[in-house]
C-alpha positions in Angstrom: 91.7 4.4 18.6 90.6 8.2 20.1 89.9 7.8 23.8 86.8 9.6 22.9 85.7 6.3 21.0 87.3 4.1 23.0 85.3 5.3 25.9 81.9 4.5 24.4 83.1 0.8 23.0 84.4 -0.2 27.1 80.7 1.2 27.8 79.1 -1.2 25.4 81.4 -3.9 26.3 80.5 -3.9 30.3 76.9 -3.5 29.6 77.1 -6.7 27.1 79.5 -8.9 29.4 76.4 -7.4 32.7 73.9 -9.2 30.1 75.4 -12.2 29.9 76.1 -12.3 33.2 72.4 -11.6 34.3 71.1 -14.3 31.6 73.6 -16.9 33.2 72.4 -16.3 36.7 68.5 -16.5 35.2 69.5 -19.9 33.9 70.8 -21.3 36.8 67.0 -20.7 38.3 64.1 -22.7 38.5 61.1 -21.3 36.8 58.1 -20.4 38.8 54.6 -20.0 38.2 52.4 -18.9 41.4 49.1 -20.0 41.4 46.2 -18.8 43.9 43.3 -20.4 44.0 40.0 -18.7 45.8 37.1 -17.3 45.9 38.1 -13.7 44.6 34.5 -12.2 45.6 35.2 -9.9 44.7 39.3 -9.6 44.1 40.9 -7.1 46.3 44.5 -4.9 46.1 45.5 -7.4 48.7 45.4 -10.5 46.7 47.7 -8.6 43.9 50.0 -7.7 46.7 50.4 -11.4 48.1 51.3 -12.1 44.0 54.7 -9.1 44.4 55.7 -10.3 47.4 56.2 -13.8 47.0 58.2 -13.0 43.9 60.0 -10.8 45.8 61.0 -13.5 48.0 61.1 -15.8 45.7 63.8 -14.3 43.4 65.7 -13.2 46.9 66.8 -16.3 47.4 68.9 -16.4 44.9 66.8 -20.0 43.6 63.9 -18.7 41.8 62.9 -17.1 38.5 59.1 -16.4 39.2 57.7 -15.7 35.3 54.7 -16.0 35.9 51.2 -15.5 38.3 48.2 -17.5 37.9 44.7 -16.6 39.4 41.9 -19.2 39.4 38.7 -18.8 40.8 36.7 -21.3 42.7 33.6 -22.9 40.7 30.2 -21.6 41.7 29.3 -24.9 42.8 31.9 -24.4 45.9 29.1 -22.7 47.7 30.3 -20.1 49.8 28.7 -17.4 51.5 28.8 -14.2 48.7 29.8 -16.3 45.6 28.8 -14.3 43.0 28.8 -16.0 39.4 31.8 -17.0 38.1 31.5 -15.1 35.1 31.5 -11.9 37.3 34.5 -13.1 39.0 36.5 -13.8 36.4 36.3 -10.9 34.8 36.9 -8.7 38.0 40.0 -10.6 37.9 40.7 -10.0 34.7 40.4 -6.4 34.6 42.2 -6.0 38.3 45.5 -7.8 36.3 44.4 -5.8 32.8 47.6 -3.9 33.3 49.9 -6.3 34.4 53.0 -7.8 32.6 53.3 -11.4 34.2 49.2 -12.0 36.2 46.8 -13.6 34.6 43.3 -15.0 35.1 42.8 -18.7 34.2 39.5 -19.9 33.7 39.6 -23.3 33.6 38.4 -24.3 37.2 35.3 -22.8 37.2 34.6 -23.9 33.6 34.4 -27.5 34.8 31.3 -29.5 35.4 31.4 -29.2 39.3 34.0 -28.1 42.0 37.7 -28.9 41.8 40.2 -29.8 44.4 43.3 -27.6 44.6 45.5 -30.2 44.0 43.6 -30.9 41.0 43.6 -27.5 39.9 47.7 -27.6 40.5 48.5 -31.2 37.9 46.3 -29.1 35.8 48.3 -26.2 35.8 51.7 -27.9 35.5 50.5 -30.1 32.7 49.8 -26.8 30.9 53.3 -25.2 32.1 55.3 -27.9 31.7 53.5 -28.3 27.9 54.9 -24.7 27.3 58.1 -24.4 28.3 60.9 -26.1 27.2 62.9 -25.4 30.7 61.6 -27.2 33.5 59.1 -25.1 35.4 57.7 -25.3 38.9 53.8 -24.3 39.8 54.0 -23.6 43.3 50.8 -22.4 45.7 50.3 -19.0 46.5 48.4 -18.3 49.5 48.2 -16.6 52.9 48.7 -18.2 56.1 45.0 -18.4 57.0 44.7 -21.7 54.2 48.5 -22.8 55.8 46.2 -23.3 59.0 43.1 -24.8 57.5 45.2 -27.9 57.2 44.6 -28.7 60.8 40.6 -28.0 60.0 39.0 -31.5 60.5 37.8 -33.3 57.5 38.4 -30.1 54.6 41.6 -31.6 53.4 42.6 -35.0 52.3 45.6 -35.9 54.2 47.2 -37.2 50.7 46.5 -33.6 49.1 48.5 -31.7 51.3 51.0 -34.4 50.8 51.3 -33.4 47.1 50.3 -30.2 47.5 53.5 -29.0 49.7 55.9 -31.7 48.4 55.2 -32.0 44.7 54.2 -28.1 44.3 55.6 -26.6 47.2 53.5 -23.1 49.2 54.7 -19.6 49.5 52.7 -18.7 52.3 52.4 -14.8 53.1 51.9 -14.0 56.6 50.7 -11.1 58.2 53.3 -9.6 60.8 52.0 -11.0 63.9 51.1 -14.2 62.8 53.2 -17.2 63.2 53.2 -19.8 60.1 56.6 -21.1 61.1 55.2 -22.1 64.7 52.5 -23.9 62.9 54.4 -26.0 60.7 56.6 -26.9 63.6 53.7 -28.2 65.4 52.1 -29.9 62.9 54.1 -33.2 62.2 53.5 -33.6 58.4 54.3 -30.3 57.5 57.2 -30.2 59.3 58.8 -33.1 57.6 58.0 -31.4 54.2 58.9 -27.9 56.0 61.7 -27.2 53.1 58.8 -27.3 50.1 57.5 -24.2 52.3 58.2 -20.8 52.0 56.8 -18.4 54.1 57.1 -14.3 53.2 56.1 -11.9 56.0 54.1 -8.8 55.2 55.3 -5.7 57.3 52.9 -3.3 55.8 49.8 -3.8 57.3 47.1 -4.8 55.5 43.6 -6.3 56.2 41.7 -6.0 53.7 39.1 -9.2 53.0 36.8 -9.7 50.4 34.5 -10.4 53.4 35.1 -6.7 54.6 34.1 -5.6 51.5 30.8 -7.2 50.8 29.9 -6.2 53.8 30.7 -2.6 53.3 29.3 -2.8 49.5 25.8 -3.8 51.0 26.2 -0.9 53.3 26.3 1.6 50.5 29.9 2.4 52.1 33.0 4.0 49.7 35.6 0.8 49.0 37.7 3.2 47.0 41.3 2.3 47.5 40.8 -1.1 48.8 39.7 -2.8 45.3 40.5 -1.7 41.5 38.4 1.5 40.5 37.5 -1.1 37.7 36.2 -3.4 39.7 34.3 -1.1 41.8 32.8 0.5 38.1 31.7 -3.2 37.4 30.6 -4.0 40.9 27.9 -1.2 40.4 27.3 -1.6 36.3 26.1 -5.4 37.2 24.4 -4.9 40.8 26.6 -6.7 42.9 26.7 -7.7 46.4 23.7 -5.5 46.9 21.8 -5.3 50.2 18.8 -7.4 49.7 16.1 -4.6 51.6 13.1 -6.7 50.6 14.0 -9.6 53.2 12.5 -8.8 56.6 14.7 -8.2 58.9 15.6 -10.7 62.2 
């Protein structure tokens, strides 16, 4: 054979023998599907970032093949301050994630009749998951470390949640540089027994952008460009939301 052809062939050869290299160490992985639960009211850059860098993490260690992320908003019936209608949520959500290859929005949480636990939302996940793949495949909780510490809030969680929560699922948590997660579930007893079902990613760039923040600076008639999707913003103002109520008098 000429060397000019030959070269080409040992070319083709290295980049199929790479393939089945890469598809060997991919099989050796656990699936993952992340799954954040939340209010998203509205659904900010920073939630989508929390979704890159856990996968980042995740397929770091060498352990994890994250294929896909999961949003789920809360049902309106959760009552927090700045709920808007779920139907505006999801589909903020849906159009912050229009453009990407592995997020998606699922709906079913606040389709039910009244408010779902996370750990409810989580069996129903894996049940759908697990009914879709034929490899075994892990949903795990994506969150920050703000819900990590609402576990020591009295009475919010059931004590058998976080149980199957962090041991059956498992948390990424995403912390902001600063913070310290890993001092937290040191202290805390139960999550320090089930410390090896918790990941925790730390966010160097800073970032505080809530959707707290921006309400407030919706209301205000202040820019949010750059802090949420320009779709989301376009919707925001299409539907009226989170609007300064002026007619109210004023304490």
């Amino acid at each position: 054979m000429d060397a000019e052809l030959a070269a080409p062939e040992a070319k083709r050869a290295r980049i199929d023998c790479n393939s089945v290299e890469e598809d060997s160490m991919a099989s050796n992985r656990l699936r993952v599907v992340l799954v954040m639960c939340g209010s998203f009211s509205p659904i900010t850059f920073l939630h989508l970032r929390l979704f890159e860098l856990a996968r980042d993490a995740l397929h770091s260690s060498g352990k994890y093949l994250v294929n896909k992320g999961i949003i789920s908003p809360v049902h309106d019936s959760y009552g927090k301050k700045g709920l808007v209608p779920s139907e505006h949520r999801l589909e903020m959500c849906k159009l912050a994630v229009k453009h990407s290859d592995w997020i998606r929005v699922d709906p079913w949480e606040s389709k039910q009749e009244k408010w779902s636990t996370t750990v409810r939302v989580l069996r129903h996940l894996q049940r759908v998951e697990s009914s879709e793949n034929t490899a075994p495949v892990s949903v795990k909780l994506l969150c920050g470390a703000d819900l990590l510490e609402s576990f020591a809030t009295p009475d919010l969680w059931k004590p058998e949640d976080i149980e199957e929560i962090v041991s059956k699922f498992g948390l990424v948590v995403v912390s902001r540089s600063g913070s310290n997660p890993e001092r937290f579930v040191y202290e805390s007893d139960q999550l320090n027994a089930l410390k090896k079902h918790i990941h925790l990613v730390t966010e160097w760039i800073g970032n505080d952008v809530s959707s707290t923040k921006i309400r407030r600076s919706l209301a205000r008639g202040e820019s949010v460009r750059y802090l949420i999707p320009d779709s989301v913003i376009d919707y925001i103002k299409q539907n009226k939301l989170y609007q300064c109520d002026h007619s109210r008098p004023k304490l």
